[in-house]
C-alpha positions as CSV (number, residue, x, y, z in Angstrom):
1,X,-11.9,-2.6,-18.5
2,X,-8.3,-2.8,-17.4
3,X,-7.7,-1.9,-13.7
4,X,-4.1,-1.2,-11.9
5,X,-3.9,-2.0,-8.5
6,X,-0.4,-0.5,-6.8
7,X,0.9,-3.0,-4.2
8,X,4.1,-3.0,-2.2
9,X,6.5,-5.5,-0.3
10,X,7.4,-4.6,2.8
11,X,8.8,-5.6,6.0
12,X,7.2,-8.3,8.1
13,X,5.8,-6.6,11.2
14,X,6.8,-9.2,13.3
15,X,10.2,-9.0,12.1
16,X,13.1,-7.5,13.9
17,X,13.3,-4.8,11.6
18,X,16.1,-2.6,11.4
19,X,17.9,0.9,9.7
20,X,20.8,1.0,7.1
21,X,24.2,3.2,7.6
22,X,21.8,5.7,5.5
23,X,18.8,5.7,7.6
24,X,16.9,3.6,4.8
25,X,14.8,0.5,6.6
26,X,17.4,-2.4,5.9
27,X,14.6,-4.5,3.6
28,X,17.2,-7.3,3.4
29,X,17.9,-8.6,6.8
30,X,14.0,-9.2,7.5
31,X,11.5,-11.2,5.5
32,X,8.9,-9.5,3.5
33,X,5.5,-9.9,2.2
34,X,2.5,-8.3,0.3
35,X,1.5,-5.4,2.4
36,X,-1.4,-6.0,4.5
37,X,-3.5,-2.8,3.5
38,X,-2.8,-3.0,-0.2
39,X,-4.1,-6.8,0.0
40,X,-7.8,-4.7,0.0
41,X,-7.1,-3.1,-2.8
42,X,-6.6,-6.5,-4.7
43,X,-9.6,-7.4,-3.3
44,X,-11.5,-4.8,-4.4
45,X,-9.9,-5.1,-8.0
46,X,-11.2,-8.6,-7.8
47,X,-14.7,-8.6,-6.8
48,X,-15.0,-4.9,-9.8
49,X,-13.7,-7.8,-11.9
50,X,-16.5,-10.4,-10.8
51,X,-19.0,-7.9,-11.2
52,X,-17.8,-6.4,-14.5
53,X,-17.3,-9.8,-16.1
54,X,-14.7,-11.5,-18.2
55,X,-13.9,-8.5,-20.4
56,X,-12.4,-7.1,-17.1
57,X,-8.8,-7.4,-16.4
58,X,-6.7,-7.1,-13.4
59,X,-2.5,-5.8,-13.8
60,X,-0.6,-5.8,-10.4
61,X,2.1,-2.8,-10.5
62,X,4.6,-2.8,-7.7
63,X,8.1,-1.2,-7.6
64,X,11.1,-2.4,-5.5
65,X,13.9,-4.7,-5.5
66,X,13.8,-8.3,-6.7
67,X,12.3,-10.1,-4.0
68,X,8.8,-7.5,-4.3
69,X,8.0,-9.3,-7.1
70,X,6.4,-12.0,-4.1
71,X,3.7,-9.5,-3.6
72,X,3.0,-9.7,-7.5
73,X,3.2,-13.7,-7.1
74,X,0.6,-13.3,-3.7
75,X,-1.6,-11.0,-6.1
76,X,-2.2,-13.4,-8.6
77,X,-2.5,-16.2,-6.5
78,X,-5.6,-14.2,-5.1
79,X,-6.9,-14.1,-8.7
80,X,-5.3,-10.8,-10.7
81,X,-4.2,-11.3,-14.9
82,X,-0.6,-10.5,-14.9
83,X,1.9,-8.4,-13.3
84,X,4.6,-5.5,-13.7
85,X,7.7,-5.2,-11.6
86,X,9.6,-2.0,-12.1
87,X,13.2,-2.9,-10.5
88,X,15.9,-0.8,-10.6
89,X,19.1,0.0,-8.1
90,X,18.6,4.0,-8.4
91,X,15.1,3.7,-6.7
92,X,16.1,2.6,-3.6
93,X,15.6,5.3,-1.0
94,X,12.8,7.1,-3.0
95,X,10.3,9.3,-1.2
96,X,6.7,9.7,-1.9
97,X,7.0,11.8,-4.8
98,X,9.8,9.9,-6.6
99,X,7.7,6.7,-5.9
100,X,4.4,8.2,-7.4
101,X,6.7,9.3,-10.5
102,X,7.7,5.6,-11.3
103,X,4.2,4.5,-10.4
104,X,2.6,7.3,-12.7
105,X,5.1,6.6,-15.7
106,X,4.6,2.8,-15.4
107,X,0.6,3.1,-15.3
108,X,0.8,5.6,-18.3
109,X,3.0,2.0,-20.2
110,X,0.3,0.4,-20.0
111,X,-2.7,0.1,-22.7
112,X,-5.9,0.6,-22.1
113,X,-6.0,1.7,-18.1
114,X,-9.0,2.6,-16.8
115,X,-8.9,2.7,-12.8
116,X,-5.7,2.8,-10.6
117,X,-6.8,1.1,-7.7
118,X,-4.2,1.6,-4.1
119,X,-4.5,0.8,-0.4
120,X,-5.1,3.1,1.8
121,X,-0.9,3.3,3.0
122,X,2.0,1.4,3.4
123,X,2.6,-0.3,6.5
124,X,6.0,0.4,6.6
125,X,5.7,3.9,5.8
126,X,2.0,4.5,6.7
127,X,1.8,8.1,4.6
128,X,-1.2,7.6,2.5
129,X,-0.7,10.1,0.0
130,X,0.9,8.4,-3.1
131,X,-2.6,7.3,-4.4
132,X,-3.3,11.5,-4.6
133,X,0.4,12.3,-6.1
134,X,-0.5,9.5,-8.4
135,X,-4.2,11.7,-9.5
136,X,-2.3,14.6,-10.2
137,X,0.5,13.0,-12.1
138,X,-1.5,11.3,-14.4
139,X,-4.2,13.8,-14.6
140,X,-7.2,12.0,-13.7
141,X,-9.5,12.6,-10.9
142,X,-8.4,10.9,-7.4
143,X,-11.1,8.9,-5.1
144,X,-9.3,8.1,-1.8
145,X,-10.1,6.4,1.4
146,X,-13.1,4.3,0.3
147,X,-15.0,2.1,2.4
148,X,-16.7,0.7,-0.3
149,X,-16.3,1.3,-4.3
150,X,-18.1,0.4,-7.2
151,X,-17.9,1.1,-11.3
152,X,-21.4,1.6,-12.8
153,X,-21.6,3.3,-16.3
154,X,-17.9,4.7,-16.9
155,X,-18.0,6.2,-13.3
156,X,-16.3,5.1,-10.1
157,X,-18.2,5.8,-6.5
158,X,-16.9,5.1,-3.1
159,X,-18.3,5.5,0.0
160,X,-16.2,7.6,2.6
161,X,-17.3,6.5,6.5
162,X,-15.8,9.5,8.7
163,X,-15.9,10.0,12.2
164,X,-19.1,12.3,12.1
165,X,-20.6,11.8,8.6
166,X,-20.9,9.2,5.7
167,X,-20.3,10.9,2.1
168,X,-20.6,9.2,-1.3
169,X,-17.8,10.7,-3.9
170,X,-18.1,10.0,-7.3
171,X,-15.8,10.4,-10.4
172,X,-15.7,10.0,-14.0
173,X,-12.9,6.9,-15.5
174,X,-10.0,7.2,-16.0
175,X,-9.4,7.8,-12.1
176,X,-7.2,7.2,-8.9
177,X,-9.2,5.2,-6.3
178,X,-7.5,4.0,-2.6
179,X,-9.5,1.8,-0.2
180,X,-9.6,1.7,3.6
181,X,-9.5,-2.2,5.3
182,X,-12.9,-1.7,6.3
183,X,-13.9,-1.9,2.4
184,X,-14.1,-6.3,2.6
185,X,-11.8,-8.8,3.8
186,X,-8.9,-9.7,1.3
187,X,-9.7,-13.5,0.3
188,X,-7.0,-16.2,1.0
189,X,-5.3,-18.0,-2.4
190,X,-7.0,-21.3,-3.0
191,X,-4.9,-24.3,-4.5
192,X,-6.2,-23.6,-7.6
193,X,-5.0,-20.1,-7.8
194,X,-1.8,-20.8,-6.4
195,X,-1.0,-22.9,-9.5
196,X,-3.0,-20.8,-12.0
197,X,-0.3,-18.1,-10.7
198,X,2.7,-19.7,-12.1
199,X,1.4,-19.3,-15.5
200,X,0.6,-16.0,-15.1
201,X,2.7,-13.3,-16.8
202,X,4.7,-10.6,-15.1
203,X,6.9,-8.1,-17.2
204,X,9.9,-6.5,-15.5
205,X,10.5,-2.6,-16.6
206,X,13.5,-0.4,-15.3
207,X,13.6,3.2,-15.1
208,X,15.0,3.7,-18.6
209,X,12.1,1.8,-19.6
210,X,9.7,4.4,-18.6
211,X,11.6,7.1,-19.3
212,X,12.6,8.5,-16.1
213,X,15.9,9.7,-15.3
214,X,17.4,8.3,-12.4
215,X,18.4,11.3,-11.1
216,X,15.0,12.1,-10.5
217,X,14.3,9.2,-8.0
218,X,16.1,7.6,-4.9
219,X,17.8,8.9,-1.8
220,X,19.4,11.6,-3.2
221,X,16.6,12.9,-4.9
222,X,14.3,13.0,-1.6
223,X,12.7,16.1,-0.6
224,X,13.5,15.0,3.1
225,X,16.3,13.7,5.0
226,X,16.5,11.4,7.8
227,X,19.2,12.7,10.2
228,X,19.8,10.3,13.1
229,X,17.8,6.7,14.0
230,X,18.1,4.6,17.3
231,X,16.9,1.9,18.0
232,X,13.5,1.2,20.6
233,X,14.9,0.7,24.1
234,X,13.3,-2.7,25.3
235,X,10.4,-2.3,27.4
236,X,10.7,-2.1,31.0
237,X,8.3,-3.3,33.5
238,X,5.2,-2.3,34.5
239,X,4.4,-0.8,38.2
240,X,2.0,-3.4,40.1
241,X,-0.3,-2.1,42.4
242,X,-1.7,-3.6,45.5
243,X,-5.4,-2.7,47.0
244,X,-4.5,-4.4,50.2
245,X,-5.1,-1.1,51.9
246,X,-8.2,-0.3,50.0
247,X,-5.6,2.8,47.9
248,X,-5.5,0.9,44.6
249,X,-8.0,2.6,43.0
250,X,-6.6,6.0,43.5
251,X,-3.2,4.7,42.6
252,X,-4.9,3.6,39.4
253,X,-6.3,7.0,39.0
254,X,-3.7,8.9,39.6
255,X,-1.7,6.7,37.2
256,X,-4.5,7.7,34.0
257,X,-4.2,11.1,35.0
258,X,-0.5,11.2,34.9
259,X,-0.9,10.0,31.4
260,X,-3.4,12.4,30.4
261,X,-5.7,9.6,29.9
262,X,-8.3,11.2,32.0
């Protein structure tokens, strides 16, 4: 069994992150890292692989400039086989559905793919819907927002927790699967795995590699357009109130109520 899990590197939260001239997030002026929510995803891959036994393998996929390929490095530190950066200057700017092309013709590269495995978003862009564009590109049937997953007789099952109801949704490989971060904790790379990783393989693939013209992907190619960006004015400070005269508490009230809050 080979499983794909889709990871990206993105801006560090804590950065001070910032916009380009073009209204792209300027990925260069702030450190970056594996995102958070597709560290699950890993996760997941790992513990199918655990399960499955030794037969299983895990690939990493990402796409993005050089430096992604330190989400690929963080994956296999956590334990995954081997790696595939696609890198390529006419990507930059891609939307959802030029990114779920690249992703789609770089899964379709490699042999013997059996689950696609995806967080449940980005946490720089936050969407969630690449993991579904991905189903439908490839032509397989799409599993999203699992809480939990497992593979059991050529058949992938998640568990979806909503708000109301629990549902269990089940498909036949190949398939698409995306997990939320209530589906485990992502494990931390152990010494051991941090060393095993440097041995570990990773391909690099451009666009012409996968067959996609670049005309088909990157700024210019996006279905939407970002028009004007500003930056966050700082934060201003808060109004204290005072219950010396026993009118605090309808202060306070009035203040939720203001704010719709109540």
């Amino acid at each position: 069994m080979n499983i794909v899990v889709c990871v990206k590197y993105v801006p560090d939260a804590t950065g001070d992150r910032r916009f380009e001239a073009d209204h792209t997030v300027d990925r260069a002026a702030v450190d970056g890292l594996l995102s958070e929510l597709d560290e699950y995803a890993v996760e997941q891959a790992l513990q199918l692989k655990e399960k499955q036994g030794d037969d299983t393998e895990v690939t990493v996929l990402t796409v993005g400039p050089e430096r992604a390929v330190d989400a690929i490095r963080k994956s296999l530190q956590m334990g995954a086989d081997k790696g595939v950066h696609v890198i390529d200057d006419a990507i930059a700017g891609s939307d959802a559905l030029a990114t779920s092309l690249v992703l789609a013709e770089a899964v379709k590269k490699i042999d013997g793919w059996d689950l696609v495995l995806c967080g449940m978003g980005s946490t720089d862009g936050a969407m969630g819907v690449v993991p579904a564009m991905l189903s439908e590109r490839l032509g397989v049937p799409g599993v999203t927002f699992g809480s939990a997953i497992e593979v059991d007789g050529g058949k992938v099952k998640i568990r979806r927790d909503g708000d109301t109801a629990t549902v269990t949704v089940e498909a036949s490989l190949p398939a698409v699967a995306s997990v939320t971060d209530q589906s485990g904790e992502a494990r931390y790379p152990s010494f051991k795995g941090i060393m095993a990783a440097k041995k570990k393989p990773v391909e690099t693939w451009s666009l012409s590699d996968l067959g996609v013209d670049a005309g088909q992907v990157g700024l210019s190619a996006s279905w939407t357009a970002v028009e004007n960006t500003e930056e966050r004015p700082p934060r201003s400070a808060g109004e204290i109130v005072t219950d010396e005269d026993g009118s605090g508490a309808k202060a306070l009230v009035d203040f939720l109520a203001s704010k719709k809050f109540i």
